[in-house]
C-alpha positions in Angstrom: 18.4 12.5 -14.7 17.5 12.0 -11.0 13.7 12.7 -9.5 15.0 14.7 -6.5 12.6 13.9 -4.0 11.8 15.1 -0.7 10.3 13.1 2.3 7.4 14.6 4.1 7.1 12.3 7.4 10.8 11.6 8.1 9.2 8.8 10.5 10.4 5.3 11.6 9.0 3.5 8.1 11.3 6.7 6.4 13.8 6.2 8.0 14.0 1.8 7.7 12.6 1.7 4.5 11.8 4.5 2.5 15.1 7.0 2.5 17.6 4.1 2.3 15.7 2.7 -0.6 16.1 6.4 -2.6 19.9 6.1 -1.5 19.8 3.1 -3.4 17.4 3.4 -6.6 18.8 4.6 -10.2 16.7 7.7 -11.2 16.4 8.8 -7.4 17.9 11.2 -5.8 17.4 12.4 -1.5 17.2 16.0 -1.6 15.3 17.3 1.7 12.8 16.0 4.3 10.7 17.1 6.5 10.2 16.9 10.9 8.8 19.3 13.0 12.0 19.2 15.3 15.1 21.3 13.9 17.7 19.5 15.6 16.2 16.2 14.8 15.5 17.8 11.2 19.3 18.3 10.8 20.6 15.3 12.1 18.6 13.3 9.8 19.2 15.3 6.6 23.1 14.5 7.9 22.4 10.8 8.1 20.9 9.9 4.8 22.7 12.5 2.8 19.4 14.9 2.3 20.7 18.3 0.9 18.2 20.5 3.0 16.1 20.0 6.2 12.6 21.4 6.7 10.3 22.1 9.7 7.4 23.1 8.0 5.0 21.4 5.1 4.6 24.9 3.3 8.9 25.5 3.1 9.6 21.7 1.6 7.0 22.0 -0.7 8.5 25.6 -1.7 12.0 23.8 -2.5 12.5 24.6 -6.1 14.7 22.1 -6.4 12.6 19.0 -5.9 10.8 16.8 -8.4 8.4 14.4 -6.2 7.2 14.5 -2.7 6.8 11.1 -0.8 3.9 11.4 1.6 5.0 9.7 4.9 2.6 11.2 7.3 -0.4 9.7 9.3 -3.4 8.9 7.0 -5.6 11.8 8.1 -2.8 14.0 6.9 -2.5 12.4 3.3 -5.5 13.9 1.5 -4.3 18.0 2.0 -0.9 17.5 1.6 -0.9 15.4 -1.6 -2.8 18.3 -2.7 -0.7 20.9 -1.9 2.0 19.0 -3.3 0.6 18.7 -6.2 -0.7 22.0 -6.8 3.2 23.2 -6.6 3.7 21.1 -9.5 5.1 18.1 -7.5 4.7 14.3 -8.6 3.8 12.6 -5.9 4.2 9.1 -3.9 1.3 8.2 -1.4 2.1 6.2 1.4 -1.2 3.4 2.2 -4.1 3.4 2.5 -4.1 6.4 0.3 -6.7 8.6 2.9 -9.5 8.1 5.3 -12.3 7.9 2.8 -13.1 7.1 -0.6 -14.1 11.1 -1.4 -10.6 11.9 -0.3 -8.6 9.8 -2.9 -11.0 11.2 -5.5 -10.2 14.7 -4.3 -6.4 14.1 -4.2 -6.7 12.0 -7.6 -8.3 15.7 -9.3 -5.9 17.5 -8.2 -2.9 15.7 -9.5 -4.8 15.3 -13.1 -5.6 18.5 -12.8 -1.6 19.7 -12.6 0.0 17.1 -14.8 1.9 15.1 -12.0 1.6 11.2 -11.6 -0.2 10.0 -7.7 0.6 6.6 -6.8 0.5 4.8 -4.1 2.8 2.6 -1.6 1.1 -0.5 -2.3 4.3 -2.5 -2.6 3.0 -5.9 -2.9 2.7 -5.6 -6.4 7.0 -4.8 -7.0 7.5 -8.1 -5.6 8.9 -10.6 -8.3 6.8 -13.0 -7.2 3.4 -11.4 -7.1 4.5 -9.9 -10.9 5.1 -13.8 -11.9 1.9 -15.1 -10.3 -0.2 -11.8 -11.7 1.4 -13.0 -15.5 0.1 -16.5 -14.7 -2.8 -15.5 -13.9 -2.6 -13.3 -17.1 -1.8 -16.4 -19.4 -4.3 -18.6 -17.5 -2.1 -20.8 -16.3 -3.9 -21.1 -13.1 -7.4 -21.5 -15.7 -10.1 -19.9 -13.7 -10.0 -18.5 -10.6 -11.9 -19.9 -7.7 -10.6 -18.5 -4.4 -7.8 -17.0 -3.0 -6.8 -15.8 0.4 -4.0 -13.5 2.2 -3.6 -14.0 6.0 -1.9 -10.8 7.2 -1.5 -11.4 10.4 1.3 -9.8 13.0 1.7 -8.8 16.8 1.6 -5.1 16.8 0.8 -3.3 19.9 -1.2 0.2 20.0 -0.5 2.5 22.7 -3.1 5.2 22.9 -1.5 8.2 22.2 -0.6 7.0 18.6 -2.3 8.0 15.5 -3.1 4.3 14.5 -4.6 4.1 17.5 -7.3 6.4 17.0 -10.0 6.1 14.4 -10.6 9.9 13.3 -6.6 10.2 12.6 -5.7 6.5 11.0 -9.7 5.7 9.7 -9.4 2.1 11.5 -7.2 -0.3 13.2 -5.9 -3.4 11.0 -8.8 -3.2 8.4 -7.0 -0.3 7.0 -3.4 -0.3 8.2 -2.8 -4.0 6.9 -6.2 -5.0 4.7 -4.8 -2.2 2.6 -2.4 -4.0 1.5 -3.6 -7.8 1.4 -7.3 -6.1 -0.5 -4.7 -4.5 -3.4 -3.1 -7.6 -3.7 -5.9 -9.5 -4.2 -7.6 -6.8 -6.5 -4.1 -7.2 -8.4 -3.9 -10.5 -9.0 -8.2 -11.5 -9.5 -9.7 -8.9 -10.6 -12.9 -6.3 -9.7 -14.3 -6.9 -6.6 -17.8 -6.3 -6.9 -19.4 -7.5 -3.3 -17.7 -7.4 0.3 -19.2 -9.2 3.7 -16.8 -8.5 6.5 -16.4 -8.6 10.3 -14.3 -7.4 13.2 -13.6 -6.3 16.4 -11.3 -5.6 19.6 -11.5 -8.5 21.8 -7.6 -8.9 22.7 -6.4 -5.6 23.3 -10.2 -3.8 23.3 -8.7 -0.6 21.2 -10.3 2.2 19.7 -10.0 0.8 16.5 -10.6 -3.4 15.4 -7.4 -5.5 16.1 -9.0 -8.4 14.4 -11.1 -9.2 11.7 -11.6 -10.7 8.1 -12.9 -9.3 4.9 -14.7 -11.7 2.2 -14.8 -10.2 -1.3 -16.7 -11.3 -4.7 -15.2 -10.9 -7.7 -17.0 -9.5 -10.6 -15.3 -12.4 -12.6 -17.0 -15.5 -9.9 -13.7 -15.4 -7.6 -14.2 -15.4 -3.6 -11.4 -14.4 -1.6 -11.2 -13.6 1.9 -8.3 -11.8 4.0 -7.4 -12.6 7.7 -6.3 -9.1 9.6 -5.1 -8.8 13.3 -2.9 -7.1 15.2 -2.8 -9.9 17.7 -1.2 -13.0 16.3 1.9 -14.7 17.4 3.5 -15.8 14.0 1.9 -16.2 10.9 3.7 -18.0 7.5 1.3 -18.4 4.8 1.2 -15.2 2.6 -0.8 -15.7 -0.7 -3.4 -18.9 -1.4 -4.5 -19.1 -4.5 -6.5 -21.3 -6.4 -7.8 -22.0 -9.9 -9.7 -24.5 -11.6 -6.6 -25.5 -13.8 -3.5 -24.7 -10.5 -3.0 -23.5 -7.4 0.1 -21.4 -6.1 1.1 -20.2 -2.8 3.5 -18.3 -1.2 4.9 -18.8 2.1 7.8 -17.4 4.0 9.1 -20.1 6.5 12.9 -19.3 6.4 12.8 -17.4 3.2 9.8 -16.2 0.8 9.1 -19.3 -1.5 6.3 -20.0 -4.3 4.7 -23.5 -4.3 2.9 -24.6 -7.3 0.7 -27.0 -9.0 0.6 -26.3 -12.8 0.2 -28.4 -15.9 -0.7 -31.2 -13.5 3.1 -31.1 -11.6 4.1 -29.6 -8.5 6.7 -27.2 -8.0 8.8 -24.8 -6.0 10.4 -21.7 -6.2 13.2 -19.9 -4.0 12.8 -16.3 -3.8 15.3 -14.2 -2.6 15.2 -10.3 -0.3 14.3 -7.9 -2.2 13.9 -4.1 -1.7 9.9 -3.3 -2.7 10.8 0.4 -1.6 13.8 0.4 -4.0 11.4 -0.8 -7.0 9.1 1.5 -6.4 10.9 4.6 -6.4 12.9 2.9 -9.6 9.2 2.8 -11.4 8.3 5.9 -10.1 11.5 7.4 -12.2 10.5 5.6 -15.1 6.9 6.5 -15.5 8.1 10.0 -15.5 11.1 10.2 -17.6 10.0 7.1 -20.0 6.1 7.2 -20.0 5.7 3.6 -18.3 2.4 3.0 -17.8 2.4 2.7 -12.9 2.2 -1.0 -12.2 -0.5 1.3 -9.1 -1.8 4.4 -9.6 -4.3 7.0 -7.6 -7.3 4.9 -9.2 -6.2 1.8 -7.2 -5.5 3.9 -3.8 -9.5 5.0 -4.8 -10.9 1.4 -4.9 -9.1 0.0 -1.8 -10.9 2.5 0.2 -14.0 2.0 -1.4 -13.5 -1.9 -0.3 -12.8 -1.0 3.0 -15.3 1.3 3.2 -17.8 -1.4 2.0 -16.1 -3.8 4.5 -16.6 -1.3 7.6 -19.9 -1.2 6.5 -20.7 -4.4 6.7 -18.9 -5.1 10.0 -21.2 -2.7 11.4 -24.7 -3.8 9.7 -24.2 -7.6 9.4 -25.3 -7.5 5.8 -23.3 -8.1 2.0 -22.0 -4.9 0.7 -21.9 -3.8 -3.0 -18.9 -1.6 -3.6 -18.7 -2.7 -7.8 -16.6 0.4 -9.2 -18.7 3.8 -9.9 -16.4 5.1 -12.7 
């Protein structure tokens, strides 16, 4: 049986990614979205098959016909809406980071206990074969002990003014939050607890609202370091994943292609990885954990604990001094 889902924030990442991915994925199905235009609301729901077209949160969360609600809307928007979706009875798919501040996620993960409906969160990273093989390395100790690790996530992404990202009350930050997001989760994923953060940013290139540039130092409560390069300003960037343990080292690069480079057992290695749809997986686990009971490779408590990073790393940016964010619950 399909989840039916509807799509609330039929944007540009909905449109590329996120609706052509349900097309695709067993166990999903495209049944209405959501955008404040009609005409544009209609032509959409034409173009990627959606059964019905809404203007208005309050009439697509009233669709009795839909199972899960993928949140696609800027950040300051996530924490009410997950809730209301939820309080209808509606699973629901966050997209990152998960809301503005650390009280939000905990407010949006209560209210989806509090109905029965699972929250996860568009951390897609972790759906990527190779981050699942490294992570069962890790797992086996094949890499022994870790001793650092490091995600450069760096792009050339220009603000303009008038957009949401642009602004610090509506997106909570500039590439701290819109791309640490997802390079903190990964490393969280594949290390452990972060239990310390030091951090610095700033606006130099472009001088935005928000910090264009910046990196983010974490300690592990197992001894790790790692540290995560963020800008909005960089030409070209190849390296994706270091990673580095007393016993091998992998990393993953993607110079004409996503490829794993290894040194295990003493021997070097390389492995090819091919395109693969993250959005597709997702909503493909997202089916299962509801129909089969799989246990979410992300849930609502690892939305929670990237913000609390963050949060610790804006803190830190702004005071010069090491942050403790070690986990409260």
């Amino acid at each position: 049986m399909n989840l039916k889902w509807g799509v609330l924030g039929a944007g540009s990442v909905a449109q590329r990614r996120a609706m052509p991915a349900i097309q695709k994925a067993e166990g999903a199905e495209l049944h209405a979205l959501l955008s404040r235009d009609a005409n544009r609301a209609k032509q959409l729901a034409a173009d990627y098959g959606a059964a019905a077209a809404y203007t208005t949160v309050d009439a697509l969360l009233a669709d009795d016909a839909l199972d899960a609600i993928y949140v696609s809307t800027p950040v300051y928007l996530h924490c009410e809406q997950v809730i209301a979706a939820a309080e209808r009875g509606l699973h629901v798919l966050c997209d990152k980071p998960m809301a503005l501040t650390p009280q939000e996620c905990t407010r949006m993960i209560a209210a989806c206990e509090a109905n029965g409906v699972q929250l996860q969160v568009c951390f897609l990273f972790r759906f990527h074969s190779c981050f699942q093989q490294i992570h069962a390395w890790v797992n086996e100790g094949r890499l022994g002990q870790i001793v650092h690790g490091r995600v450069p996530f760096l792009k050339q992404y220009r603000l303009t003014a008038d957009e949401w990202r642009a602004q610090p009350e509506k997106g909570g930050g500039g590439c701290f939050m819109d791309l640490g997001a997802h390079s903190v989760d990964l490393l969280r994923y594949l290390i452990g607890e972060v239990a310390a953060v030091s951090a610095f940013c700033n606006s130099a290139m472009h001088h935005y609202a928000v910090e264009d540039t910046g990196g983010i130092l974490m300690r592990f409560a197992n001894g790790a370091q790692a540290f995560t390069d963020l800008s909005f300003s960089v030409a070209h960037c190849d390296i994706v994943l270091e990673l580095y343990g007393t016993e091998g080292t992998v990393w993953v690069d993607n110079d004409d292609g996503w490829k794993i480079r290894t040194y295990l057992d003493g021997e070097p290695g390389r492995i090819a990885s091919q395109y693969e749809d993250l959005y597709q997986h997702q909503f493909e686990h997202f089916a299962a954990c509801v129909h089969r009971g799989v246990s979410p490779i992300v849930s609502g408590l690892d939305g929670l604990r990237t913000n609390e990073i963050l949060a610790a790393a804006y803190r830190s940016a702004e005071t010069g001094e090491v942050v403790q964010c070690a986990p409260a619950h």
